[in-house]
N, C-alpha and C positions, 0 to 999 in steps of 0.2 A: 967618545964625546957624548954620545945618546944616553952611555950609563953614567956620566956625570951630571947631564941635565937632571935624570930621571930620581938621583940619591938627588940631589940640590930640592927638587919639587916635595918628591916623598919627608925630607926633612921640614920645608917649610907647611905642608899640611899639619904633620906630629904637630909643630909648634904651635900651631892654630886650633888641632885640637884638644891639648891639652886642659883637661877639667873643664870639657865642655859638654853644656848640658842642650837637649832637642827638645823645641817644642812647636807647636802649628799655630800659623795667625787665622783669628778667626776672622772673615770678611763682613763686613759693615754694612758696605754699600760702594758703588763707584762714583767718581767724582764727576761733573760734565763735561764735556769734550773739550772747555774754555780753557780747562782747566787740567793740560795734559802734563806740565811738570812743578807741582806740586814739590817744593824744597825746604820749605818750614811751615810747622803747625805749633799751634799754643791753646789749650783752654784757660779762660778767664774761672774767676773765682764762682761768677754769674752762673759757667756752663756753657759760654759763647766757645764753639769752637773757629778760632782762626787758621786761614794758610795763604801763606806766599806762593807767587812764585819767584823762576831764576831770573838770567840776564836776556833779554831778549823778549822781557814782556813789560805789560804797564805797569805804572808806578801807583798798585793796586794791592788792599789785603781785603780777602774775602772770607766770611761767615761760612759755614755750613752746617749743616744738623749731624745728626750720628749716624746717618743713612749716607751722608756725603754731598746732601742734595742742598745746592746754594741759597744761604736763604738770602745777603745782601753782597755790594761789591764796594769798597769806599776808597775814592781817591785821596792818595796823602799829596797833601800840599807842601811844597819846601821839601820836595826828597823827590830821588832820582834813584831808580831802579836800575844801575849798572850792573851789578849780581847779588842781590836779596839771597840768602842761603839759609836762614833761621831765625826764628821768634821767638822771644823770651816775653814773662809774663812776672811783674811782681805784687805781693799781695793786696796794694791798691790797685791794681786793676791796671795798669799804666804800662801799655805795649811796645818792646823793643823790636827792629829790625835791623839784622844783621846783614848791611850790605860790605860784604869782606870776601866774596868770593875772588879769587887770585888765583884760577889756573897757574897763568907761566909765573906765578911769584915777581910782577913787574909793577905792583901797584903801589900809589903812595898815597893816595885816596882814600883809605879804609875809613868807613865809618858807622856808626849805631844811633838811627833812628830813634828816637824814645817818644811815641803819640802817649801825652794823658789819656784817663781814662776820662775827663771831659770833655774830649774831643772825636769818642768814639761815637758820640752820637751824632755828628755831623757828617753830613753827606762827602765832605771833602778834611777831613779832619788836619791841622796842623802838626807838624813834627819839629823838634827839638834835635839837633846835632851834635853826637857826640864824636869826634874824628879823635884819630889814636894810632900811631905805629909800633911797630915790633923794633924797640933800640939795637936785639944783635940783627938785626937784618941788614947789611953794610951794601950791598948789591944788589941791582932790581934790573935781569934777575941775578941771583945767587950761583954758585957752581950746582951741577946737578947733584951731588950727594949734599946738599944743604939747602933743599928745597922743600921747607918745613911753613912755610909762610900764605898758602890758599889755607882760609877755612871755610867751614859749614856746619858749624856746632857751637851753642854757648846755652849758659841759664842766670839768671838772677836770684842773686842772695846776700840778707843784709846791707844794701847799699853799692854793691859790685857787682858787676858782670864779667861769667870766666867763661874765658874762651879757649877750647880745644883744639889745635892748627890740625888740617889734614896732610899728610904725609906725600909728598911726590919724588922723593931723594927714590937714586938710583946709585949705587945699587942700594934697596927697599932698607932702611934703618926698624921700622917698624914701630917706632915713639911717635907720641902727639904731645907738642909742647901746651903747657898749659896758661893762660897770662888772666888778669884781670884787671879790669880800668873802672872808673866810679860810674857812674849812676845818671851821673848831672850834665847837662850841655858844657860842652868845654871839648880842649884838645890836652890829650893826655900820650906819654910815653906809658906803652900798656907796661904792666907790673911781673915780671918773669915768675912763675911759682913751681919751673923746674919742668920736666916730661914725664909721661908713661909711657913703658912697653907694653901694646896691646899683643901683639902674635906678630910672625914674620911673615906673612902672606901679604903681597903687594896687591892683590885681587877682591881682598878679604879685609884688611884691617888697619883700612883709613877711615878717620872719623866725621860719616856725611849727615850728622847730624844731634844733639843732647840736650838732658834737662834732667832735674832734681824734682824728686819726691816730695810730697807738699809738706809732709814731716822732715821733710831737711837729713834725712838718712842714707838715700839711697839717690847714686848718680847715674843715669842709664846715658852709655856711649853706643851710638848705631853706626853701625858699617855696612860693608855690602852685604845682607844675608846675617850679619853674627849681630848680637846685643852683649855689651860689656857692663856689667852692671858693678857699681864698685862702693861700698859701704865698709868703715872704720877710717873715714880718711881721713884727714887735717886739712882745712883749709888751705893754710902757709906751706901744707908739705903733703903732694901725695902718693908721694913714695913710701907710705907704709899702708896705702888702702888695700883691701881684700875685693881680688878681680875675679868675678861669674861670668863665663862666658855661655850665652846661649847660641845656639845656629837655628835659624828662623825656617829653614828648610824649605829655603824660594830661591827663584831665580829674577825676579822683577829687580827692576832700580829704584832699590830703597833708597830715599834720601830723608824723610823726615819722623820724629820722635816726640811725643810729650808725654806726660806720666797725667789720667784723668784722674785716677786717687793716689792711695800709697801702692797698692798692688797689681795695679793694673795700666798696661799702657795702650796709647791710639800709636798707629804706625801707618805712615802713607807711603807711598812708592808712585813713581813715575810713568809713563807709558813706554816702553817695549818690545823688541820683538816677541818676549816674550806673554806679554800681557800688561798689567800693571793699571796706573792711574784709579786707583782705591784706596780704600781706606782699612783700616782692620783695629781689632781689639787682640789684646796679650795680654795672659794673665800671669802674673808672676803667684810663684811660691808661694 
């Protein structure tokens, strides 16, 4: 039985690192103590960097510099911090929050925040609700190998935001479905645009956080430790995108991603037993 665990594991590493490339995050700065699980980040067009955090804190997104050092804290009014997981950012300026976190896949609450960018100047800024479910989700929860319905990752483009579901089936499938809903306040049946297979590591290659390159070329999917980077894809299909895997070669609880140009990303992580609660830069190729 030990040398069938042992082939099962050794197989699912291969698979994970299959054309995978190493690179080192460079450290920024650490974030304040206030501020120990850091779950989504965005830069505005200005250079504001923002971050969330998860479920279990206020219903608060905050500023920082590039050192990680807080510059404000602004309460969203009309939203509720059940589990915030990620920030999206479209070219007006106009900030999304992705409250969709769903550990046990029992939720029917899913919803995306959208604060104008006129309201980022306000101490307690208003938000906009966009609510939206997954149509094949029939079960809350699901049986355990159909447990594709927690996410932590999405981005905005042209009028839509896609969201990448994080993967909790057992036994591990290794796809993250992909869906997209509009833009505008309202309630939507989100829009099915099919799955990827990142790698078969259950440890490794769930999707805890995304976002697109300000040139709309390049999709960077973060996991524990790995970056999937996926460019030639189709919108409506992207099942024929070309997938770069990096390994970050850390052990912190990375949860959040945004891309500050075309080639360069910020990457936060959480706090640790191994460390964490920072910030970093990654430079891509």
């Amino acid at each position: 039985m030990k040398n069938i665990v042992l082939i099962l594991v050794l197989v699912a590493v291969q698979a994970c690192a299959q054309k995978t490339y190493y690179g080192d995050l460079e450290p920024l700065g650490k974030f304040p103590s206030k501020l120990e699980e850091v779950s989504g980040i965005e830069v505005s067009p200005a250079g504001a960097i923002w971050v969330i955090q998860d479920s279990g804190n206020e219903d608060e997104i905050f500023q920082v510099d590039m050192k990680a050092k807080l510059v404000q804290s602004l309460k969203i009014d009309h939203a509720k911090n059940q589990d915030w997981e990620d920030l999206a950012l479209d070219n007006e300026g106009n900030l999304y929050i992705g409250d969709f976190g769903n550990n046990a896949n029992k939720r029917k609450d899913l919803t995306i925040y959208k604060v104008p960018r006129s309201e980022l100047d306000k101490k307690k800024p208003n938000a906009k609700k966009i609510a939206f479910h997954y149509p094949e989700q029939k079960n809350f929860p699901p049986e355990k190998d159909s447990l594709y319905f927690d996410t932590e990752g999405f981005f905005h483009l042209d009028g839509h935001l896609y969201i990448f579901t994080k993967n909790r089936t057992r036994p591990y499938s290794g796809k993250t479905l992909i869906y997209r809903v509009p833009d505008t306040e309202g309630k939507y049946a989100a829009e099915s645009l099919g799955s990827l297979f990142l790698c078969g590591d259950q440890d490794h290659c769930s999707v805890t956080g995304a976002d697109i390159s300000p040139d709309g070329k390049t999709i960077a999917l973060l996991s524990y430790g790995l970056v999937f980077l996926l460019t030639d894809f189709e919108l409506s299909d992207f099942s024929k995108a070309s997938i770069k895997t990096i390994d970050l070669n850390c052990q912190t609880q990375i949860e959040s991603i945004c891309f500050l140009d075309d080639k360069t990303l910020l990457i936060a992580d959480e706090q640790n037993r191994y460390g964490g609660r920072s910030l970093y830069q990654f430079k891509l190729d």
